[in-house]
Backbone bond lengths (Angstrom), bond angles and torsions (degrees), N, CA, C in turn:
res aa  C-N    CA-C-N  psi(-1)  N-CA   C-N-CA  omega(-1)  CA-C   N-CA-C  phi
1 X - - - 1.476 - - 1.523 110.21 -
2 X 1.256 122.32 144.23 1.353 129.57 -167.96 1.262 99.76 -90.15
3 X 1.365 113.41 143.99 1.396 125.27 173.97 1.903 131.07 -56.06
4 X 0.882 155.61 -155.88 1.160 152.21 165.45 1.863 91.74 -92.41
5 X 1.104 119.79 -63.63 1.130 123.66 -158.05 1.662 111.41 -56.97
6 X 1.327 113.13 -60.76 1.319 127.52 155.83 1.675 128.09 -32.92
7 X 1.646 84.20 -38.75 2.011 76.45 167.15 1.636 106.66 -88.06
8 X 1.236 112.07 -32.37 1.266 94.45 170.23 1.568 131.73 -52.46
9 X 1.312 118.78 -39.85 1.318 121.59 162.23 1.405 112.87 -31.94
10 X 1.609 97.21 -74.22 1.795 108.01 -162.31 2.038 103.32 -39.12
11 X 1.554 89.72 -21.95 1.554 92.82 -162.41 1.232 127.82 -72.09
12 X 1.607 90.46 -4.23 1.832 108.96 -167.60 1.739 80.89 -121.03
13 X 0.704 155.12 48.36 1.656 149.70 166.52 1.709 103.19 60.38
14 X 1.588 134.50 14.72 1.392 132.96 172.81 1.411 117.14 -100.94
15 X 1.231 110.64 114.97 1.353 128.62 144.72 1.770 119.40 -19.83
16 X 1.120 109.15 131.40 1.892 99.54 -174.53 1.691 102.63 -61.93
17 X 1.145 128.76 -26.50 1.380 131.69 169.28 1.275 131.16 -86.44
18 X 1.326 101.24 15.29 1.805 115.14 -179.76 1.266 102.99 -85.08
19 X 1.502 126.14 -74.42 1.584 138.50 -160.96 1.598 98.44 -43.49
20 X 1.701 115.93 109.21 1.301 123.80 -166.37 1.436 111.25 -80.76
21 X 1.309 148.20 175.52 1.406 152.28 -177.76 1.666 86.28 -81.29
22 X 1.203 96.43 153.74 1.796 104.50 175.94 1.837 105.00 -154.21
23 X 1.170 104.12 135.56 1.411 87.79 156.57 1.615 101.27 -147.29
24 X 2.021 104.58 -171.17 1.035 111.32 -156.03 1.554 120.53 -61.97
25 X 1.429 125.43 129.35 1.285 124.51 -161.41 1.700 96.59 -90.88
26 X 0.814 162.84 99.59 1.120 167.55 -75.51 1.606 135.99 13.87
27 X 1.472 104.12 144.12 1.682 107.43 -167.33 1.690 97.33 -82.40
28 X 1.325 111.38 156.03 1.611 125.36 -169.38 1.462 98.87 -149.64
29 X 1.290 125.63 125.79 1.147 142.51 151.39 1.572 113.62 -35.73
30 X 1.311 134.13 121.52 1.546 127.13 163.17 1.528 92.55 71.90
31 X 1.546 131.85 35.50 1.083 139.59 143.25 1.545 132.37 -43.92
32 X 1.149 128.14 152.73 1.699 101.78 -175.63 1.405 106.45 -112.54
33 X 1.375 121.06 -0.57 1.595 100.10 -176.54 1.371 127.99 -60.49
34 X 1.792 120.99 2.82 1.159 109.16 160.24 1.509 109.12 -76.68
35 X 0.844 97.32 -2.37 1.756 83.94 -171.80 1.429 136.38 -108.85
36 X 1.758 88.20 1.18 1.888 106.29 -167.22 1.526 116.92 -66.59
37 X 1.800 112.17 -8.53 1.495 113.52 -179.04 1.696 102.92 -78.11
38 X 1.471 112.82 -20.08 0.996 94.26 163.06 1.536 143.25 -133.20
39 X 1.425 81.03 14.66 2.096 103.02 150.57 1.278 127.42 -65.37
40 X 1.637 101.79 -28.63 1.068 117.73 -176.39 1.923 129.61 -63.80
41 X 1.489 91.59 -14.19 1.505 117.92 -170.33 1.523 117.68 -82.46
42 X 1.955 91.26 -32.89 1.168 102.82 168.74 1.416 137.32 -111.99
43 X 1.449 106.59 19.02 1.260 113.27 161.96 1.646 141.06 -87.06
44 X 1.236 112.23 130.07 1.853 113.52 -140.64 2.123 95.59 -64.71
45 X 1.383 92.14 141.88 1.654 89.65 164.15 1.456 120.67 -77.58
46 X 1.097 137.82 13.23 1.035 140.92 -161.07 1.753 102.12 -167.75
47 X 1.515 114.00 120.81 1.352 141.25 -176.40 1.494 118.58 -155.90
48 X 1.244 123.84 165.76 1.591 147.28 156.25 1.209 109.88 -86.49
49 X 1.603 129.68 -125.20 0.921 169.45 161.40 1.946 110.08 -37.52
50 X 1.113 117.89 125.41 1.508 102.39 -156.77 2.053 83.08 -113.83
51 X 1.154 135.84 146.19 1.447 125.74 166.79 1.679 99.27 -140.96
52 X 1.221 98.36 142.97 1.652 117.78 -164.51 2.049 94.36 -140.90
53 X 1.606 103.14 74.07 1.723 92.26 -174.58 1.581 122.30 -97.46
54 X 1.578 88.27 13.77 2.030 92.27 172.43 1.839 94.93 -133.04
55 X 1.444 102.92 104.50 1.503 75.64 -143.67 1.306 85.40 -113.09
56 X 1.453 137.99 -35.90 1.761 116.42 166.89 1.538 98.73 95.74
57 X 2.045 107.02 -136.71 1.045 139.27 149.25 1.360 111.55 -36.13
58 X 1.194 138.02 -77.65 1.082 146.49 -118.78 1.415 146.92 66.61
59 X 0.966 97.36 40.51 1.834 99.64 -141.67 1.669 82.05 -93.66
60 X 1.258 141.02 8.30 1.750 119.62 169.19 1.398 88.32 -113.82
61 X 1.207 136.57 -22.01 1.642 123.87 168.93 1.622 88.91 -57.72
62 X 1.372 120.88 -108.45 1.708 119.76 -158.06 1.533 122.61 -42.45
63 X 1.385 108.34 -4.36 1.621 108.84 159.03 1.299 103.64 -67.78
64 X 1.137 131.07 -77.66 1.482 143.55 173.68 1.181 115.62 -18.40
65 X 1.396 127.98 -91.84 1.205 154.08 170.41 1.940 94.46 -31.41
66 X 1.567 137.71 -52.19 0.855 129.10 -142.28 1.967 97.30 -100.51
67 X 1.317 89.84 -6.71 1.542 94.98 -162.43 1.709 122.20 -139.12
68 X 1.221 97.52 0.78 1.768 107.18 176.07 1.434 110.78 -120.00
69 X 1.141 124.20 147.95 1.669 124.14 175.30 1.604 84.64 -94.36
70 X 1.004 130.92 141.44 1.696 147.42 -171.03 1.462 101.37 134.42
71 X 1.653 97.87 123.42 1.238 120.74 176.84 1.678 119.12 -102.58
72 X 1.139 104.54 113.66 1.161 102.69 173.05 1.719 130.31 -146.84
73 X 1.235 137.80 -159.33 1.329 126.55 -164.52 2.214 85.36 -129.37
74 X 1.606 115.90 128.82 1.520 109.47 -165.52 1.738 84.28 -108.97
75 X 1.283 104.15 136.05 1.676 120.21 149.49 1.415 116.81 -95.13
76 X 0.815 101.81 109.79 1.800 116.87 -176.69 1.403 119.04 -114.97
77 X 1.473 127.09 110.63 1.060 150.00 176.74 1.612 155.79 -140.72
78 X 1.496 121.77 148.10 1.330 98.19 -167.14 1.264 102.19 -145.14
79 X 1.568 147.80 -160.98 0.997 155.53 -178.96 1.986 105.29 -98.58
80 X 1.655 82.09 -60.80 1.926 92.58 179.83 1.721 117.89 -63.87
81 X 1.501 85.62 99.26 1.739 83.88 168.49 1.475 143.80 -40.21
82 X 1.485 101.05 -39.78 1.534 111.96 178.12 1.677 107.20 -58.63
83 X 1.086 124.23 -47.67 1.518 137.82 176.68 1.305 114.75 -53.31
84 X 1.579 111.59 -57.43 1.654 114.51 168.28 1.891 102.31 -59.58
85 X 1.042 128.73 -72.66 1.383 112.62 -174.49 1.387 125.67 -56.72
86 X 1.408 115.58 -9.87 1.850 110.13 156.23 1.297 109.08 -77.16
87 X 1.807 129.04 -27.05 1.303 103.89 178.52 1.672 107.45 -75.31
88 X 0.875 128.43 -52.73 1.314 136.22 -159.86 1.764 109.42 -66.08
89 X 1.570 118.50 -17.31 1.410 121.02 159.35 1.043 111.16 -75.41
90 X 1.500 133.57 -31.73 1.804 144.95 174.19 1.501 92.69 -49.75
91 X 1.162 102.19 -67.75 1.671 117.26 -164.28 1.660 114.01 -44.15
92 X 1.598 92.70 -49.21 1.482 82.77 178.90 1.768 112.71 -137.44
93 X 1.032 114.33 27.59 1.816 113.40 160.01 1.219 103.10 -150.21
94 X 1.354 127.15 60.35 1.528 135.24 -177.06 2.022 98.49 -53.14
95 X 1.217 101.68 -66.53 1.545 111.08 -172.15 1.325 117.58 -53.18
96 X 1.052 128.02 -17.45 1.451 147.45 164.37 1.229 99.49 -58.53
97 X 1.439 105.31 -66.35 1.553 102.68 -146.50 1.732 98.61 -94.19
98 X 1.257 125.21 -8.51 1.151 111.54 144.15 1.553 138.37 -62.65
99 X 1.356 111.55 -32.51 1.433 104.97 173.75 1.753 106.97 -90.79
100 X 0.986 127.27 6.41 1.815 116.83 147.20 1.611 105.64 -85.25
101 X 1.260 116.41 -58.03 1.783 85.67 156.86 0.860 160.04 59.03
102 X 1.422 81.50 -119.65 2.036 119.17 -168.36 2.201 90.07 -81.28
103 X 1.255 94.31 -47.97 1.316 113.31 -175.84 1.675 101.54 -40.70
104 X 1.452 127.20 -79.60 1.310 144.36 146.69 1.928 115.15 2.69
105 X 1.427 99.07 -67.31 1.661 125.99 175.01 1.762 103.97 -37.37
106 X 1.573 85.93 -69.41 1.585 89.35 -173.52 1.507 116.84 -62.90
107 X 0.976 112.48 -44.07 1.414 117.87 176.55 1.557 130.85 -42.78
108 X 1.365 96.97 -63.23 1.329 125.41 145.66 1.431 126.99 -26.58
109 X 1.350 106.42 -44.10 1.425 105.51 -164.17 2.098 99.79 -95.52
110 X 1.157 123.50 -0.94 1.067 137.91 -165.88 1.599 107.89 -90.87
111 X 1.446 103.20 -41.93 1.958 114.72 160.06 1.055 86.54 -159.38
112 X 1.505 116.31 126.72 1.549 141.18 -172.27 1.792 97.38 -86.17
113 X 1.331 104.00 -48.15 1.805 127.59 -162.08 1.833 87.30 -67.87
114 X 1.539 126.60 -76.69 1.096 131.26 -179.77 1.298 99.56 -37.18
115 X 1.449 124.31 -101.11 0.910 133.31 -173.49 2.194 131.09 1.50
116 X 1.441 91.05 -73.72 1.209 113.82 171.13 1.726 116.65 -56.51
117 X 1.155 111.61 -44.26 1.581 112.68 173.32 2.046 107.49 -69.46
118 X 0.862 103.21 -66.54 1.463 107.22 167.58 1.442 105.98 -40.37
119 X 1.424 131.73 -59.81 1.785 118.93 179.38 1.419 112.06 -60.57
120 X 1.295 122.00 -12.71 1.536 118.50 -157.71 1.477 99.02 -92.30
121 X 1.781 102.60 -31.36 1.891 90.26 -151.35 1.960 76.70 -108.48
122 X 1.139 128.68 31.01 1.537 130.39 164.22 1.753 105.66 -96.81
123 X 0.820 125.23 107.18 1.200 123.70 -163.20 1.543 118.93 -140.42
124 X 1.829 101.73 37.95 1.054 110.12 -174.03 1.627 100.93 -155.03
125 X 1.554 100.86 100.56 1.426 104.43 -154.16 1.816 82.82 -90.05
126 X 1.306 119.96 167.04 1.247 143.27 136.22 1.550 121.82 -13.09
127 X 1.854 95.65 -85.73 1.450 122.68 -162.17 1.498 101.74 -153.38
128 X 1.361 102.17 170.84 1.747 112.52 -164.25 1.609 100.98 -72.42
129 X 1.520 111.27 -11.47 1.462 105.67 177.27 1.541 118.85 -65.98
130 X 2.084 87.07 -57.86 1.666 91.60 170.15 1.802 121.01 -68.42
131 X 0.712 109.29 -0.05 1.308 115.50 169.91 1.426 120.50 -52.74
132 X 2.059 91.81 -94.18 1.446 115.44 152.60 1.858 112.85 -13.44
133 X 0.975 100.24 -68.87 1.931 118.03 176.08 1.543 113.47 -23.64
134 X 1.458 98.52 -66.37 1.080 138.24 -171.11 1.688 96.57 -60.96
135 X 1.075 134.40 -81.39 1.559 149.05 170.32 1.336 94.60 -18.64
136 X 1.628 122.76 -78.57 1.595 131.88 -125.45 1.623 78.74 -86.15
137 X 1.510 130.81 -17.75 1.428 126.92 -174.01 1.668 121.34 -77.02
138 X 1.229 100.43 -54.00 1.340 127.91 160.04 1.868 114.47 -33.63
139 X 1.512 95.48 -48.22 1.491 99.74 -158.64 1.581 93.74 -109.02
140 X 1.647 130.22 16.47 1.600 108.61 142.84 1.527 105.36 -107.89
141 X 1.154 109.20 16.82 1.805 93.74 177.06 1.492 95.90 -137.29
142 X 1.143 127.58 14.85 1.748 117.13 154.76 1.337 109.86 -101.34
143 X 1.663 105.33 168.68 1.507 107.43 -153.70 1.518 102.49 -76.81
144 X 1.326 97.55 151.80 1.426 121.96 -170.26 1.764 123.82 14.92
145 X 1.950 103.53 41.46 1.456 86.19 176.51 1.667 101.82 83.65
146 X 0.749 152.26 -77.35 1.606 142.75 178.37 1.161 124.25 3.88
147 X 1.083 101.60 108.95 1.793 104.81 -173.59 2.208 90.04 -99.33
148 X 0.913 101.24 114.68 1.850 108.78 164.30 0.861 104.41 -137.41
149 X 1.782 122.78 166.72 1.653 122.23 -172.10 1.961 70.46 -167.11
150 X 1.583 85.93 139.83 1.950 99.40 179.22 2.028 91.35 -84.35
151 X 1.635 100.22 -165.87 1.050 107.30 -163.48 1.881 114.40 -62.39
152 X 1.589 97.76 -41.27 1.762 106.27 158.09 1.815 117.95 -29.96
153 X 1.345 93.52 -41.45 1.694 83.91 -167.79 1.494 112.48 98.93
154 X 1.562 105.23 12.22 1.783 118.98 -179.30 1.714 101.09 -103.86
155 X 1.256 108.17 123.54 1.472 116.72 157.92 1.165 122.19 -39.08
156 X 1.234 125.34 147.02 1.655 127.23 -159.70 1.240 132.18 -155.79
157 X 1.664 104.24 -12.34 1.385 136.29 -166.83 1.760 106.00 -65.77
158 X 1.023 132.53 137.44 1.361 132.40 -132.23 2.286 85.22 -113.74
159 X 1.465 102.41 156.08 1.665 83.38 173.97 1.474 122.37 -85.22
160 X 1.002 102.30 156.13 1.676 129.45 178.47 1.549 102.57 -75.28
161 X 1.977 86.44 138.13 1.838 89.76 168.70 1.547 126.55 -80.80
162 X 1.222 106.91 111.27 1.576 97.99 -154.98 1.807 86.61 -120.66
163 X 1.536 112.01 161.25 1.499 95.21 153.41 1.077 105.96 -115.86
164 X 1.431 138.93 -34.02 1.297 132.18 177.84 1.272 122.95 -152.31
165 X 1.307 92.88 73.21 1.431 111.39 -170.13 2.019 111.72 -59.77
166 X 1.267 107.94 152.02 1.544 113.48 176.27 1.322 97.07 -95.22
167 X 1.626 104.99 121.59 1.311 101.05 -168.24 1.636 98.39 -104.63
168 X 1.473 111.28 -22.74 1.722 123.71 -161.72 1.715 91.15 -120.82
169 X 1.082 126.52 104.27 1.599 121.66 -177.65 1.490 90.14 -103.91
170 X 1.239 139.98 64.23 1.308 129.40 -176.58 1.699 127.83 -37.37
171 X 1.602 98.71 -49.35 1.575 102.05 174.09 1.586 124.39 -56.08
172 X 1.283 113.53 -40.68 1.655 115.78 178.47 1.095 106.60 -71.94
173 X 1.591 132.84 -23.81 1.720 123.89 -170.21 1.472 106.10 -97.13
174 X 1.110 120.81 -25.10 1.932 115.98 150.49 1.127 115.75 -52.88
175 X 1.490 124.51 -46.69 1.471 128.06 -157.87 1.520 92.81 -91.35
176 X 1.491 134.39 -6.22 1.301 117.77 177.19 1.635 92.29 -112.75
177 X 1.480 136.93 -37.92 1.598 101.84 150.98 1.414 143.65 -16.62
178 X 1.528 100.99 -63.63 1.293 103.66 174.85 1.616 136.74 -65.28
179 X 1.608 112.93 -14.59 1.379 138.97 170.79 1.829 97.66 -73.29
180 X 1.076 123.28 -40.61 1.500 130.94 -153.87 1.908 86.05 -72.04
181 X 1.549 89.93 -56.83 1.623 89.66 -173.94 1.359 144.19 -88.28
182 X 1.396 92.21 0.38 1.670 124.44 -176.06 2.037 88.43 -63.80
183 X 1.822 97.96 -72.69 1.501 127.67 -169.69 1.580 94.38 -46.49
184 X 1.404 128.02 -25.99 1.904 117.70 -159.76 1.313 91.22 79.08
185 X 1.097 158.83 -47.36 1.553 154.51 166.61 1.639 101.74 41.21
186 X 1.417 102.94 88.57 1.737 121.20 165.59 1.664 105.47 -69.98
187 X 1.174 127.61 122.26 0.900 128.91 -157.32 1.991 124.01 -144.25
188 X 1.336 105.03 72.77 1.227 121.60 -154.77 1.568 127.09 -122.04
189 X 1.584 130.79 147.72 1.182 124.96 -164.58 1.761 89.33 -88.13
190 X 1.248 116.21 133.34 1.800 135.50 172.92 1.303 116.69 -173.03
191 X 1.563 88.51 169.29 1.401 86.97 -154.01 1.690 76.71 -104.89
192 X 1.449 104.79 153.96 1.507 103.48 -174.93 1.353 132.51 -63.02
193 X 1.522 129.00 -16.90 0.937 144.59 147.52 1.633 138.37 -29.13
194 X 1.565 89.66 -62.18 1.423 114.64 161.22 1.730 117.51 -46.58
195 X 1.437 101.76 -61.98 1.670 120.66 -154.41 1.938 84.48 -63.37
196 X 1.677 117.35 -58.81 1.242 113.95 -173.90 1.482 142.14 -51.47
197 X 1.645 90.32 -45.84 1.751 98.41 176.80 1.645 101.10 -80.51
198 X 1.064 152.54 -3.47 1.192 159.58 105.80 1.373 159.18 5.15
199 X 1.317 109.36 -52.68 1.164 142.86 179.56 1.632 125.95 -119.17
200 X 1.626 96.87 -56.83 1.523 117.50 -160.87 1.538 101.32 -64.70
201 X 1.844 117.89 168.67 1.174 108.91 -162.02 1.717 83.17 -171.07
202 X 1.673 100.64 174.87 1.388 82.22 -172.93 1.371 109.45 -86.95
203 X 1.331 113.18 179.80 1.801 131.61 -170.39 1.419 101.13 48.88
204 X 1.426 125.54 23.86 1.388 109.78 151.02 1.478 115.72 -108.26
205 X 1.868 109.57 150.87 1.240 122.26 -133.73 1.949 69.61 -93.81
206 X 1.287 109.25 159.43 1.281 164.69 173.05 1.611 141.16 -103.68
207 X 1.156 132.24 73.39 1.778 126.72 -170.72 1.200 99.54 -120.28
208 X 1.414 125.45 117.87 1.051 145.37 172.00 1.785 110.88 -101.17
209 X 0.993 116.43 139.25 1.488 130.72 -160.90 1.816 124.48 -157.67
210 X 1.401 105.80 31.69 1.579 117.85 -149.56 1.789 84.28 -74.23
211 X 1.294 106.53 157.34 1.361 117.48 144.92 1.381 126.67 -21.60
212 X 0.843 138.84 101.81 1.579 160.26 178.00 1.497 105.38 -37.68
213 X 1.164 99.93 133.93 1.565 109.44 168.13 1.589 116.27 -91.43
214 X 1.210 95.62 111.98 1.705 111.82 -170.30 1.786 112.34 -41.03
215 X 1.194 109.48 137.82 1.752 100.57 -179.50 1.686 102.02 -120.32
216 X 1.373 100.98 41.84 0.857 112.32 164.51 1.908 122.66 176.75
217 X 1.451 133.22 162.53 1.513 135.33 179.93 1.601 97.01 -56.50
218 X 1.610 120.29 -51.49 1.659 97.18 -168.28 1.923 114.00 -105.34
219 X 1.534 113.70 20.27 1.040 125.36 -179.71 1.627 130.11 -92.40
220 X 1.106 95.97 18.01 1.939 114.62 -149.93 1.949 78.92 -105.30
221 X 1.334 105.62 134.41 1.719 117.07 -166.19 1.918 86.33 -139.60
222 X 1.135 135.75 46.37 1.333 112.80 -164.86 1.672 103.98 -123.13
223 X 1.465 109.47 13.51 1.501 101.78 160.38 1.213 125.41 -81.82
224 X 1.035 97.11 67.18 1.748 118.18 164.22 1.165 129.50 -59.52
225 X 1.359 94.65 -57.40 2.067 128.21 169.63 1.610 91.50 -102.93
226 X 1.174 109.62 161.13 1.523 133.82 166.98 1.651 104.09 -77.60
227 X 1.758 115.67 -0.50 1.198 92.61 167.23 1.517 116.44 -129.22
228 X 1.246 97.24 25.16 2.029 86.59 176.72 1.382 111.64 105.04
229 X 1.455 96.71 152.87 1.911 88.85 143.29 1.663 84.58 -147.90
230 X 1.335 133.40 118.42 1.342 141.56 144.45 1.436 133.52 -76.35
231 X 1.069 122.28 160.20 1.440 124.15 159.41 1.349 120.20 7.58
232 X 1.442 105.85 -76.54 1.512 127.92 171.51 1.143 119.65 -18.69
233 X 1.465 104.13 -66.56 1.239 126.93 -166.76 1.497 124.15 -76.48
234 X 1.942 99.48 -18.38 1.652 104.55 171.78 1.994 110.83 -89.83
235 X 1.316 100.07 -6.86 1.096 91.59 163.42 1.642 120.08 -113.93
236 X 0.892 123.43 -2.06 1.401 124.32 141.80 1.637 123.95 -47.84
237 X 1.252 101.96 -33.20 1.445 113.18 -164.00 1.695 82.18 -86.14
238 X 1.491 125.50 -52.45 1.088 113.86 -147.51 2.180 99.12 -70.76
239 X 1.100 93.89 -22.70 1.457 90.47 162.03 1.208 113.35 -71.01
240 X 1.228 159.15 -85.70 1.116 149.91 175.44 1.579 115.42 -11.48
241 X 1.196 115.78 -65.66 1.351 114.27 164.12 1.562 131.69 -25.82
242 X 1.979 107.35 -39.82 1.534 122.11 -165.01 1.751 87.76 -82.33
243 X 1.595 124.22 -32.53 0.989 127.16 -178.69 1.762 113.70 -54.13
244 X 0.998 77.32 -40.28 2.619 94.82 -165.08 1.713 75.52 -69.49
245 X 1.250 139.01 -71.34 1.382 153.77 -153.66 1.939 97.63 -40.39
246 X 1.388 101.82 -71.01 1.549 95.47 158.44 1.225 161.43 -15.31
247 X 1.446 102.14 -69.64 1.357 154.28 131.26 1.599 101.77 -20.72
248 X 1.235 125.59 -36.88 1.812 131.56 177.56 1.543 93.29 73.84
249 X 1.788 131.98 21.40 0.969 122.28 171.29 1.822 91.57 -80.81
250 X 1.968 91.40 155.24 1.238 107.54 169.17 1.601 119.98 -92.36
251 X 1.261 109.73 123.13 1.933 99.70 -176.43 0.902 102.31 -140.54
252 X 1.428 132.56 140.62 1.690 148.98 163.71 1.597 90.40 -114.42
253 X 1.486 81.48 154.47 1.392 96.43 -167.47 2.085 100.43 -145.99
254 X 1.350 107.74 124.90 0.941 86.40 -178.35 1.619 133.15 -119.58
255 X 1.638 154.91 131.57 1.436 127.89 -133.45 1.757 109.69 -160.86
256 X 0.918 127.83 168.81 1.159 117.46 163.93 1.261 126.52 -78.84
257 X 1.508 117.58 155.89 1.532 134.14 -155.23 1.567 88.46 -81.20
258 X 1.409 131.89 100.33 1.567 139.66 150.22 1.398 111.41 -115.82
259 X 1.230 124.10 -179.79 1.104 155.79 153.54 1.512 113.78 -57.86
260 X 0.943 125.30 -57.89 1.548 138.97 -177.68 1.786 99.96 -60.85
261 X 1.351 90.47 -47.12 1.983 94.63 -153.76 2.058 92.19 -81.01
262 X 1.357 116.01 -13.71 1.732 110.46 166.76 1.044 129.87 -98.14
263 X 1.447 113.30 -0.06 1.399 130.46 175.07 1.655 107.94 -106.89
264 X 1.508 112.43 -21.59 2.282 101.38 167.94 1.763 86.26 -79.45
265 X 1.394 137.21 -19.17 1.039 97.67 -148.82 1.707 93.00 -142.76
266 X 1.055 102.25 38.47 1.277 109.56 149.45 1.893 153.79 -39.15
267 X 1.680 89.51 -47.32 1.597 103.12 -177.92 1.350 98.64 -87.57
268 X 1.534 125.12 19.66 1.706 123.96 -172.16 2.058 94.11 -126.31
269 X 1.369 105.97 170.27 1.311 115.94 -170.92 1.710 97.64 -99.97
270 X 1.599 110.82 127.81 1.324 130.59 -160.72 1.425 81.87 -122.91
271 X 1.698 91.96 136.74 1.593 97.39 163.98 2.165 98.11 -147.01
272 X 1.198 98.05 139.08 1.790 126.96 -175.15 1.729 105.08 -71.32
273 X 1.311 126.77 88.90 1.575 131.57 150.24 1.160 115.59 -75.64
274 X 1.403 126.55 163.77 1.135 137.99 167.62 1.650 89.94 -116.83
275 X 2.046 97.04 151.47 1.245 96.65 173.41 1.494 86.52 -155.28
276 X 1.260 107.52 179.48 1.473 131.45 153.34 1.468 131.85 -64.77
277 X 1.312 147.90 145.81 0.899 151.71 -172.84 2.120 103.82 -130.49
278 X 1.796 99.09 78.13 1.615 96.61 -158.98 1.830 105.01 -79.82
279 X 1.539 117.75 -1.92 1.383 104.14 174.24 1.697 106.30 -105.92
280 X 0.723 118.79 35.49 1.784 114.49 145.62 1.316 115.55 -79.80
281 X 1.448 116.16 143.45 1.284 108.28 164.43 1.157 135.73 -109.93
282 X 1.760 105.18 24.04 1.434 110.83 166.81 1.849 91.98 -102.58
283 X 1.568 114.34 146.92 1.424 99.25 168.83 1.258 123.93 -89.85
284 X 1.086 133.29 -4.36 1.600 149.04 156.48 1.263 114.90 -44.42
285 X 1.424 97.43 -36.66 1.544 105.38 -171.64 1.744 108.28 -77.93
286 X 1.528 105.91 -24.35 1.411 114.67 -143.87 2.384 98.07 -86.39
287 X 1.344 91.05 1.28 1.577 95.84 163.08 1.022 138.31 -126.08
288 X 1.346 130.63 173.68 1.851 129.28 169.05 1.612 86.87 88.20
289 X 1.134 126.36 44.06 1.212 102.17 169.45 1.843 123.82 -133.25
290 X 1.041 148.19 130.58 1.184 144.40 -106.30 1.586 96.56 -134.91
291 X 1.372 117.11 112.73 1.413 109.86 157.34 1.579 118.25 -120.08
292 X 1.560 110.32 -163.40 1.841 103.05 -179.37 1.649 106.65 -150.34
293 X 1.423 83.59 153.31 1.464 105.85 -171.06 1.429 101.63 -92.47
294 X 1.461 127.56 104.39 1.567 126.16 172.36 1.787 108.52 -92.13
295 X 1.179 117.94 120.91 1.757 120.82 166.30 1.623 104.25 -135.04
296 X 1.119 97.23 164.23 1.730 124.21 174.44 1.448 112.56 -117.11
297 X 1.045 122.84 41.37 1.732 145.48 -172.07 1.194 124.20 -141.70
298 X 1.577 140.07 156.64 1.065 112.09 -175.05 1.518 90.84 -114.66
């Protein structure tokens, strides 16, 4: 008997061996693909509704989607607009936005220094194509992936030493089109709050991924938004969370190893990763460093 997932394929004209591996087409700071060998352990075989509302990279959407038979419908969301409108141009004018691009690539590669300062402080795209363009360009030739924006809400992030960076990866951004639309992939700017008490329901899966709680005064990376995410706001979240928990929704959540972040989330099962720390710019600095996996699942 064919799986749920598998008939869903046939249902869209795919072969169970069609839906290609994909991953996140842009680099993201505090990304998780170091960590999916062992997210991967804890993600439930059995779900509804999949929601990803700090969503970055994406890198636990195209794990999923690229690597589990489970069918389901993904809500995907973030605060930063530019990010939501590159996924949702992937999704549906891939070829478009590949041939601005390639366009971009060459250009680029002609004075990297010119180039990049001139795209950065242009900040008045056309259309969601040049936009998108504009974004996915920005963020393989600025330093390390860093998404920051000053108090304006203007990008600011200075360029990266690259020598030849792939700025147009054409093959992975088809193969993550087709993941976007395979899943139905709802795909919207919210604030996570909203999208959850909202939508979510029980036995639907849950990934939480907020801005990190600093483990330290000069370690705090969370100008993301022009407005923060503090304290406040991780325990706000951690309420929200007790809410999904209720709800018999399933959510892992994942954060740095503090004091604050083991004490909201205490009455839940904590488990100790090691990861990388890839925006330092000493690399010494960038290991040995310890975060945790919070779920309400077993």
């Amino acid at each position: 008997m064919q799986s749920k997932a598998i008939q869903s394929r046939n249902s869209q004209g795919l072969r169970d061996d069609d839906l290609p591996q994909s991953y996140p087409f842009v680099k993201w700071a505090g990304g998780k693909t170091q960590l999916l060998s062992e997210i991967d352990k804890t993600i439930p075989s059995e779900f509804n509704q999949y929601f990803e509302p700090f969503l970055g990279g994406g890198a636990m959407f195209f794990h999923i989607i690229s690597n589990k038979d489970i069918q389901f419908t993904a809500y995907l969301s973030d605060v930063n607009e530019e990010l939501i409108n590159a996924f949702n141009v992937i999704k549906n004018d891939v070829e478009k936005l590949i041939e601005v691009l390639k366009n971009h690539e060459v250009e680029y590669k002609k004075n990297p220094l010119e180039y990049y300062y001139e795209l950065r402080s242009n900040i008045k795209s056309t259309n969601n194509i040049q936009r998108a363009a504009r974004f996915i360009t920005l963020n393989k030739t600025c330093y390390n992936g860093l998404y920051r924006v000053n108090k304006k809400g203007i990008f600011n992030v200075p360029i990266g030493r690259y020598k030849n960076p792939v700025i147009c990866d054409s093959d992975n951004l088809k193969k993550v089109s087709v993941a976007l639309r395979y899943s139905k992939a709802q795909i919207q700017v919210s604030d996570y709050k909203v999208i959850l008490l909202q939508k979510a329901e029980e036995d639907d899966f849950i990934y939480l991924d907020p801005p990190y709680n600093p483990t330290s005064s000069t370690a705090s990376f969370t100008d993301y938004t022009n407005t923060g995410f503090n304290d406040n706001d991780q325990k706000e979240l951690a309420d929200v969370f007790k809410k999904l928990d209720n709800r018999k929704c399933k959510v892992l959540l994942s954060n740095s190893d503090t004091p604050l972040i083991r004490k909201l989330y205490c009455d839940f099962t904590i488990q100790d990763v090691q990861a990388l720390r890839a925006i330092n710019c000493k690399g010494s600095k960038r290991v040995g460093h310890k975060e945790l996996l919070i779920r309400n699942y077993l």
